[in-house]
C-alpha positions as CSV (number, residue, x, y, z in Angstrom):
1,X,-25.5,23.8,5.1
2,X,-22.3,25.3,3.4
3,X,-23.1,28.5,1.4
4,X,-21.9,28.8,-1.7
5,X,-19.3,30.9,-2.2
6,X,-20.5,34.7,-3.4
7,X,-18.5,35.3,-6.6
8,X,-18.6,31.2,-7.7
9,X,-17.7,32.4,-11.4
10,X,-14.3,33.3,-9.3
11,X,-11.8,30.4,-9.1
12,X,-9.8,30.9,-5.5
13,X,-8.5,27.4,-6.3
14,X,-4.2,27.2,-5.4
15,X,-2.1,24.4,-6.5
16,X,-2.8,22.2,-3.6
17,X,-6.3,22.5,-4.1
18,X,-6.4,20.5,-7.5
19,X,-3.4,17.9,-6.1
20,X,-6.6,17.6,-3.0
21,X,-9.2,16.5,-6.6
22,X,-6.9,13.0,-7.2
23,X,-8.2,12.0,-3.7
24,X,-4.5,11.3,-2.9
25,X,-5.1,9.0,0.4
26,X,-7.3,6.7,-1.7
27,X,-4.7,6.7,-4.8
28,X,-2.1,5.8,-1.9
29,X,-4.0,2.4,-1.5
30,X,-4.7,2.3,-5.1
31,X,-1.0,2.7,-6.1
32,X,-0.1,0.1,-3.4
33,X,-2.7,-2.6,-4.5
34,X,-1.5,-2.0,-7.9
35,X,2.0,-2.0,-7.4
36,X,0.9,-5.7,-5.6
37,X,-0.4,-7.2,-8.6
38,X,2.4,-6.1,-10.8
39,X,5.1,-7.8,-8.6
40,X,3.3,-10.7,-8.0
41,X,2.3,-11.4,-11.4
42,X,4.3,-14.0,-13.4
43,X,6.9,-12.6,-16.1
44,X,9.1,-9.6,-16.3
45,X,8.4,-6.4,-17.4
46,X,10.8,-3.3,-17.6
47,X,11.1,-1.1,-15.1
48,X,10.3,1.8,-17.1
49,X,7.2,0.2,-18.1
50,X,6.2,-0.9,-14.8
51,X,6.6,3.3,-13.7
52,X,4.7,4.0,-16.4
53,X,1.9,1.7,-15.6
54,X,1.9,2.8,-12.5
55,X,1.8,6.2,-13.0
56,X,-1.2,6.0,-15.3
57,X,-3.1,3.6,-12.6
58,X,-2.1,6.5,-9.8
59,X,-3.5,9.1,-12.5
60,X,-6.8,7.6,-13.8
61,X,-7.3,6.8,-10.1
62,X,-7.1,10.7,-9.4
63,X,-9.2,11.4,-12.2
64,X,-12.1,9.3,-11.2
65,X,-12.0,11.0,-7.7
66,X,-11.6,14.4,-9.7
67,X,-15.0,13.4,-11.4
68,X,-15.9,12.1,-8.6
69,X,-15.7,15.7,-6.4
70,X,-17.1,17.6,-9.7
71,X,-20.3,15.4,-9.6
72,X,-20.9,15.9,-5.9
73,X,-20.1,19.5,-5.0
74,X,-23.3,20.0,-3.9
75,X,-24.0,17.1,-2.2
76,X,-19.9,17.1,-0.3
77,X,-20.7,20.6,0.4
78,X,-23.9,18.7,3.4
79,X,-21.2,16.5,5.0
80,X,-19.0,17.8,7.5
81,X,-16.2,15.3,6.4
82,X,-16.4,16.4,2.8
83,X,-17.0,19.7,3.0
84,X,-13.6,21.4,2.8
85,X,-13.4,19.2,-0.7
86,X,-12.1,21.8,-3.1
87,X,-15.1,21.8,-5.4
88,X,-17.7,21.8,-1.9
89,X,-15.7,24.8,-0.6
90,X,-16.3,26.6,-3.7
91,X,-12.4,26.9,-4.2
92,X,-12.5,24.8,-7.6
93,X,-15.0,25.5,-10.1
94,X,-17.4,22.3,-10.9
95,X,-16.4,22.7,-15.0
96,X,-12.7,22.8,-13.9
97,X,-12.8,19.8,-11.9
98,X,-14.9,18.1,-14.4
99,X,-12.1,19.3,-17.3
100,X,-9.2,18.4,-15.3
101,X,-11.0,14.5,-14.7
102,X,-11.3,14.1,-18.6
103,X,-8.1,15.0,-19.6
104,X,-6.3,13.0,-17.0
105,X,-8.3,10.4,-17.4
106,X,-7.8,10.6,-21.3
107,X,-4.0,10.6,-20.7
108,X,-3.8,7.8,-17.9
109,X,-5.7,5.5,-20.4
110,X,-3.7,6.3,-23.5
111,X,-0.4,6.5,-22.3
112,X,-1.2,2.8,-20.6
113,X,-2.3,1.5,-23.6
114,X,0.9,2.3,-25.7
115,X,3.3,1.6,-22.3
116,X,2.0,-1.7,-21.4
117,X,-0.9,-3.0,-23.3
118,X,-5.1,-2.2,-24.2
119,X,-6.1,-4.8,-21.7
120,X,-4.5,-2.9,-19.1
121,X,-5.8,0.1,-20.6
122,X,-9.5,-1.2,-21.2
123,X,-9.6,-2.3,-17.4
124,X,-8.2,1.3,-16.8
125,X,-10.8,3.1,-18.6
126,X,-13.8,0.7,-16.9
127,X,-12.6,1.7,-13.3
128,X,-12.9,5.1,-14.5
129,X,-16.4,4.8,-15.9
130,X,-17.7,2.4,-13.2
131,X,-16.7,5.1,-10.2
132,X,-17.6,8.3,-11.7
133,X,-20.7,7.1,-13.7
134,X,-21.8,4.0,-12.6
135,X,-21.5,4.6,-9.2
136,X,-21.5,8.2,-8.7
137,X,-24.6,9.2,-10.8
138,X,-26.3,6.1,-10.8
139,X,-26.0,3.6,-7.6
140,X,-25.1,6.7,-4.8
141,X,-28.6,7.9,-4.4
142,X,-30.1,5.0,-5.2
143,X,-29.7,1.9,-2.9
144,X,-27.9,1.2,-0.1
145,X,-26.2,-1.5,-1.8
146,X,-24.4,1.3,-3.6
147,X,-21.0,0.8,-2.2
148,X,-21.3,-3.3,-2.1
149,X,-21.6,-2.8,-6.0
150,X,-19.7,0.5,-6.1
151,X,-16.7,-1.4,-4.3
152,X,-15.9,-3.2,-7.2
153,X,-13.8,0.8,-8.9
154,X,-11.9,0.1,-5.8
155,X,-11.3,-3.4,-6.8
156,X,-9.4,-2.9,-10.1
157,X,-6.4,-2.1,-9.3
158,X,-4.4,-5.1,-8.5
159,X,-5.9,-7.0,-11.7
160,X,-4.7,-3.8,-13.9
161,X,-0.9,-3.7,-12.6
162,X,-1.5,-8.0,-13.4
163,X,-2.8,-7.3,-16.7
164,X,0.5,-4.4,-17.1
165,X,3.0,-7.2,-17.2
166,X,1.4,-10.3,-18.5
167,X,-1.7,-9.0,-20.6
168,X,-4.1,-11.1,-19.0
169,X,-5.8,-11.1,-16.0
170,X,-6.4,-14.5,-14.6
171,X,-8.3,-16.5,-11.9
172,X,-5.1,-15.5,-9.5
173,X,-5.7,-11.6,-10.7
174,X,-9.4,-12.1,-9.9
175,X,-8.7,-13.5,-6.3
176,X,-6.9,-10.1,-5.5
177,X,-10.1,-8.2,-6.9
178,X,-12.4,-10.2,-4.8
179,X,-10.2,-9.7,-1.4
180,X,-10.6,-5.7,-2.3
181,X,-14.4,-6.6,-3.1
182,X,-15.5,-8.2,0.0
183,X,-13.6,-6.3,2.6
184,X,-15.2,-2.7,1.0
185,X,-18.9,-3.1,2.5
186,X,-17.9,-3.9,6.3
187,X,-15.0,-1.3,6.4
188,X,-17.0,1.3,4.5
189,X,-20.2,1.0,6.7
190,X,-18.4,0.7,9.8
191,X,-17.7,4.6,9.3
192,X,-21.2,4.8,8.1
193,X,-22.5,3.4,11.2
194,X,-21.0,6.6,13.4
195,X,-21.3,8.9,10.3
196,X,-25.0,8.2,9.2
197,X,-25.8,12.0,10.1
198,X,-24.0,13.5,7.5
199,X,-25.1,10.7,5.0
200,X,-28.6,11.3,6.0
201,X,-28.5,15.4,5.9
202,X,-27.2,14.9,1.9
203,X,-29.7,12.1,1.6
204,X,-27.5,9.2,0.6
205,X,-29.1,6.1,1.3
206,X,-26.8,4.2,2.7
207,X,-26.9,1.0,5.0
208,X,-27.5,3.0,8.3
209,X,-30.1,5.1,6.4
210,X,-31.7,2.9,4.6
211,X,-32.2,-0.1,6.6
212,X,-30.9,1.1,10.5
213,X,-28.4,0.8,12.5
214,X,-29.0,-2.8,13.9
215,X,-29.1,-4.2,10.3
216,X,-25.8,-2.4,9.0
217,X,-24.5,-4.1,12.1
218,X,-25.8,-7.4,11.1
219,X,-24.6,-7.1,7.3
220,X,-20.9,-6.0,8.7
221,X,-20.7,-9.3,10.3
222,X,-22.0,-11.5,7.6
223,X,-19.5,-9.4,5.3
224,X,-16.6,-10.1,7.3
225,X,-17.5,-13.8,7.5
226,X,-17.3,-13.6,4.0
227,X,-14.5,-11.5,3.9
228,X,-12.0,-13.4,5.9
229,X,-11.7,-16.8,3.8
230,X,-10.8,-15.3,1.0
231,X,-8.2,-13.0,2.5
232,X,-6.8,-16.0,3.5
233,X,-7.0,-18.3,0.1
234,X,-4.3,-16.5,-1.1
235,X,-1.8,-18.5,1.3
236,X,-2.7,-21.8,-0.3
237,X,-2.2,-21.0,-4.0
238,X,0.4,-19.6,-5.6
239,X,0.1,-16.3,-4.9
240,X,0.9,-16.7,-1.0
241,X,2.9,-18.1,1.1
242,X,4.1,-18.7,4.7
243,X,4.1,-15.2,5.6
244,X,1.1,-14.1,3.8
245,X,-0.9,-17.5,5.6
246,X,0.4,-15.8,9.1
247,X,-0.6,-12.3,8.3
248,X,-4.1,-13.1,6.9
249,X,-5.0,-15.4,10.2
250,X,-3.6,-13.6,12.8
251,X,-5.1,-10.4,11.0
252,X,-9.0,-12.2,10.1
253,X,-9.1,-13.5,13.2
254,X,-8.7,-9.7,14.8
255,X,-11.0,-8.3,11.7
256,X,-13.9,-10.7,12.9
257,X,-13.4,-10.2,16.3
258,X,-14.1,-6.8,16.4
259,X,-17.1,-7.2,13.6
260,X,-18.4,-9.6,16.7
261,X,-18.0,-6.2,18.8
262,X,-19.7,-4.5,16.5
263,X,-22.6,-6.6,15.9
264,X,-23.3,-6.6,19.9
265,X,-22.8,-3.2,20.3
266,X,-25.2,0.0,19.7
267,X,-23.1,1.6,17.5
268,X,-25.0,3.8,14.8
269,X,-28.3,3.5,17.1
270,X,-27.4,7.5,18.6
271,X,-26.6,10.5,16.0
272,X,-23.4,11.3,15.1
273,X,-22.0,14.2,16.9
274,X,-23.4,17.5,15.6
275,X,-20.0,19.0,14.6
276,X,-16.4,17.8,14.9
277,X,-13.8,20.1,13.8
278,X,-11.2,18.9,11.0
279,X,-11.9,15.9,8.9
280,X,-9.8,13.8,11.3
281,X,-12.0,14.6,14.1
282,X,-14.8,13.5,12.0
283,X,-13.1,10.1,10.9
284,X,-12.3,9.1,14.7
285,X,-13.9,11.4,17.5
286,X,-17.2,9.8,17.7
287,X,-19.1,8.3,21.0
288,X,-18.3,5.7,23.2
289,X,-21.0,3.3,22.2
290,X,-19.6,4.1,18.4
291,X,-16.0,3.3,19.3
292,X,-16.2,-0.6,18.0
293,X,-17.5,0.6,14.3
294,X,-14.4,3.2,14.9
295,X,-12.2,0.5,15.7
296,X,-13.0,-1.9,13.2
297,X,-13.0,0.6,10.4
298,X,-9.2,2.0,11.3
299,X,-8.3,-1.7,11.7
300,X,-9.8,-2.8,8.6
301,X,-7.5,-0.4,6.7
302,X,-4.2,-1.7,8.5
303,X,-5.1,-5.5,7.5
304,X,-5.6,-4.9,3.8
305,X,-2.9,-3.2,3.8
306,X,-0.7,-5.4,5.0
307,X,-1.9,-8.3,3.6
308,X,-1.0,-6.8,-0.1
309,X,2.4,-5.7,1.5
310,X,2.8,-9.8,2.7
311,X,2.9,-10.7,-0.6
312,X,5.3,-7.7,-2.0
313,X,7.4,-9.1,1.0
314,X,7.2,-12.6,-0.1
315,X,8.7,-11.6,-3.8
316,X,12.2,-11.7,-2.0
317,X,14.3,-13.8,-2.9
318,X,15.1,-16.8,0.1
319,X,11.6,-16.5,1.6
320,X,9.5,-19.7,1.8
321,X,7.6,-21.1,-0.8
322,X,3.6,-20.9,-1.2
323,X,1.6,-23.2,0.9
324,X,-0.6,-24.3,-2.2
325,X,0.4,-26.9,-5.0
């Protein structure tokens, strides 16, 4: 267990410390998804606008991972992956963090709402709400269907940066929300599955915890089944086309091959390794029988990603049309 730190009414906290509180690789993928369902959306907006509302997405993101860190300092400060977290490490002070969430927050919201519109902002404020309360202090610790649920923070995005140009957020919108959705559970427990030790020391129920290794396995598969269809529906509406149809195949058919490997192999049934040192070590150096949740997990990140990026693609001008009507 990390100590706390012996003068904590002390804040040794740098710059780079509170840039670490926006949880900048997630706001990456949260900036990208965004930026996805602005393009894609039908209409025009001005590009000043469109910064804007990007910006503010890219900030209330940050703040609800600055919440995020205040609310589990304690419990980041148990897992060997979070524990250099600013707040865990006792370089940030829980009330700053906590201070520095709201007011971005506050900002992000506001400023979105009188750059674009108060749909975009309302959507703004619930994936702001929904990760840092909903989920955070009231699904974590509570089920291990907390991150199927919990997924759905991650999920806003691309129907925000829609709702930025157009004001409404349509079935189209939705369909991006629900690709984010469904591929959240099998990517997320596939790190569970070689991370359960650290879950389990900060008692966090998740899948591997909760219900064993052998049914997390099960429940990826059945996930990505899911999953995979509706990556691909895009490719016959509007919202995809030739490209996107090749991408989203090729790619699902790869994604469910390796949650095949994963169901049939023992990964999660043997302990993590007692300590790996840096957080990448503790992403990716795991055991050999862990290596297909490992595999699926990193790969799981490169097909979402470039699924969204298939349609940003697909917004240049001479590229085929959609597949769909």
């Amino acid at each position: 267990m990390t100590e706390a730190p012996a003068h904590p009414e002390l804040s040794t906290a740098q710059p780079q410390d509170y840039v670490q509180l926006l949880k900048p690789r997630v706001m990456s993928l949260v900036i990208f998804t965004a930026v996805t369902g602005l393009v894609v959306a039908p209409g025009d907006i001005h590009p000043l606008s469109a910064i804007l509302a990007i910006l503010c997405i890219a900030v209330g993101a940050g703040a609800a991972g600055a919440l995020n860190m205040a609310l589990e300092g304690e419990t980041d400060a148990l897992m060997r992956r979070t524990r250099g977290r600013p707040v865990a490490a006792g370089r940030v002070r829980k009330g700053d963090a906590m201070a520095y969430g709201v007011v971005l927050a506050a900002f992000s919201v506001m400023l979105l709402g009188m750059a674009s519109n108060w749909l975009a902002a309302g959507l703004l404020a619930l994936t702001i709400v929904y990760y840092a309360v909903f989920y955070t202090l009231m699904l974590k610790r509570r089920t291990p269907q907390n991150i199927v649920i919990g997924g759905a923070a991650g999920a806003f995005p691309p129907v925000i940066g829609w709702a930025a140009v157009t004001g409404d957020a349509p079935w189209q919108a939705w369909l991006l929300f629900l690709i984010i959705f469904l591929w959240t559970p099998p990517h997320s427990w596939a790190l569970a599955l070689y991370s359960a030790g650290d879950y389990a020391r900060a008692g966090i129920p998740m899948m591997p915890v909760a219900r064993g290794a052998r049914s997390t396995r099960l429940q990826i598969l059945i996930y990505s089944l899911l999953f995979v269809p509706v990556a691909v529906a895009p490719a016959f509406t509007s919202l995809g086309g030739l490209l996107y149809g090749v991408v989203a195949v090729t790619g699902g058919l790869i994604f469910l091959g390796l949650a095949v490997r994963v169901w049939r192999s023992r990964a999660g049934d043997q302990p993590d390794k007692a300590e790996a040192v840096g957080r990448e070590a503790a992403l990716y150096d795991v055991r050999a029988e862990a290596k297909p949740a490992r595999n699926l997990f990193a790969f799981s990140i490169l097909y979402l990603m470039a699924l969204f990026a298939a349609l940003l693609v697909e917004q240049l001008p001479g590229l085929p049309p959609s597949l769909g009507l």
